[in-house]
C-alpha positions, 0 to 999 in steps of 0.5 A: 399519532405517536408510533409505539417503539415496536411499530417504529422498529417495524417501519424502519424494518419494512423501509430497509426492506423497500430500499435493498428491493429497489436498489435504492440503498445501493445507489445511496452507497455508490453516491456517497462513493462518487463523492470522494476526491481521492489521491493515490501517493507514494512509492512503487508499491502504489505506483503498481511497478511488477504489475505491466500495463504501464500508462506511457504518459508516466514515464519511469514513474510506471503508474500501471493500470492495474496499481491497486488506486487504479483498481478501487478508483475503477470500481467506485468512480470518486468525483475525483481521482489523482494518481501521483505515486512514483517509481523510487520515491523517497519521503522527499519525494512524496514532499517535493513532488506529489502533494499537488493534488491535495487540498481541503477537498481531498477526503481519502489518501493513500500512502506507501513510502519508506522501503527506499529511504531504507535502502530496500534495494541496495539490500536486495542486490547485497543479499544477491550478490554477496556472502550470507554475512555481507546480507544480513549486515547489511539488513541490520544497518537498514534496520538501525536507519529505520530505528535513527532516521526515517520516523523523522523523514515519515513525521515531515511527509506526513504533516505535510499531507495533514497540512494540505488535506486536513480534512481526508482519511489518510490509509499508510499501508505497508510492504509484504515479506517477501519469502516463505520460509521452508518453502519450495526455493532449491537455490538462491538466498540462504534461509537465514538470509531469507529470515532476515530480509523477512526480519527487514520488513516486519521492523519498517512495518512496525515503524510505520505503522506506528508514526501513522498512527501517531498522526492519526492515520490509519494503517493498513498491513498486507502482511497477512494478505501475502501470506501463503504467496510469498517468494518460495510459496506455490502461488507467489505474487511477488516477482524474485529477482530477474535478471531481464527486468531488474526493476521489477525484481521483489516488486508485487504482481498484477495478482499480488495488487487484485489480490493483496493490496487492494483488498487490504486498503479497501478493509482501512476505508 
């Protein structure tokens, strides 16, 4: 006998209602979770450089266990799980050096590249060291590289990940600014070179993003995440230069990965 349409609903209501009370829609959830087979590349933005508790077997890659593909691999336990993303990788890199793990099997890749091909931290130590004039110089010729150079540099990465992983969800996810402006700073960067350094990472999000998208990727913006803790703000995640560790000067914190790149990939999925 045919249920009516009204009974139906009923019965789909009363077996959701068993299924959440038995935890039996939970376990399908972390089911289709340990399924995947997930590939972390990148730059030290994935690599998780700023955030300490660096695995030794990574050497100056500094693949740390509070990166933000260790913290989701380490919540929702994917049947796989590579973590090839390295300190100072440049597109090239990604390319030559990276892409080992992906296959047909691959379902989800993560992605950030771009800030080093753009010369981020030739432009820092610019901004440190020299006049407000030299800075911002210098910020605008990253920019005009963004605009010339790099999409091509992303086109060739990228493809080359579609080639190997056809079937997987590719996140590109971005860089945050790195200052507040108006914010708590009493020395240091000018606000114009602050500004502009901002200006810097807003004009390679949007290329970015819109080569990922071009390739069908899926883009993730941590902007908004950062907000409010920025360099000069009250609770930065981002490390301002240091001097002792130079490395991880403008790199986020292990707050800065929990708190923001984590749930920002997590939001893409």
């Amino acid at each position: 006998m045919k249920l009516s349409r009204a009974a139906a609903f009923t019965t789909s209501l009363l077996l959701g209602a068993a299924l959440t009370l038995t935890g039996a829609g939970a376990a399908q959830a972390d089911s289709s979770a340990a399924a995947l087979d997930y590939v972390a590349l990148g730059d030290s933005y994935s690599s998780g450089v700023g955030a300490g508790s660096y695995d030794s077997a990574s050497g100056n890659c500094k693949r740390s266990t509070r990166a933000f593909p260790k913290l989701w691999a380490a919540a929702n336990s994917p049947s796989s799980f590579a973590f090839t993303a390295c300190s100072g990788a440049r597109t090239n890199d990604v390319t030559a050096g990276q892409l080992g793990p992906l296959s047909s099997a691959t379902d989800l890749v993560s992605l950030t590249v771009g800030g080093n091909d753009a010369g981020f931290a030739d432009v820092m130590t610019t901004c440190v060291l020299q006049s407000e004039a030299t800075c911002i110089a210098r910020v605008n010729e990253a920019k005009s590289y963004v605009d010339t150079t790099l999409p091509g540099r992303l086109d060739s990465v990228y493809s080359a990940i579609r080639t190997k992983a056809p079937s997987a969800r590719v996140v590109v996810l971005g860089y945050p600014r790195f200052y507040k402006l108006g914010g708590s700073c009493l020395a240091g960067l000018t606000e114009n070179e602050r500004r502009a350094i901002n200006g810097g990472a807003d004009h390679l999000n949007a290329a970015t993003a819109k080569r990922a998208a071009d390739h069908g990727f899926a883009w993730a913006d941590v902007t908004p995440a950062f907000t409010g803790h920025e360099i000069c703000s009250s609770a930065s995640w981002l490390h301002s230069v240091n001097w002792l560790n130079i490395g991880e000067s403008y790199h986020p914190t292990a707050a800065g990965q929990s708190g923001g790149y984590l749930p920002t990939f997590k939001a893409a999925l």
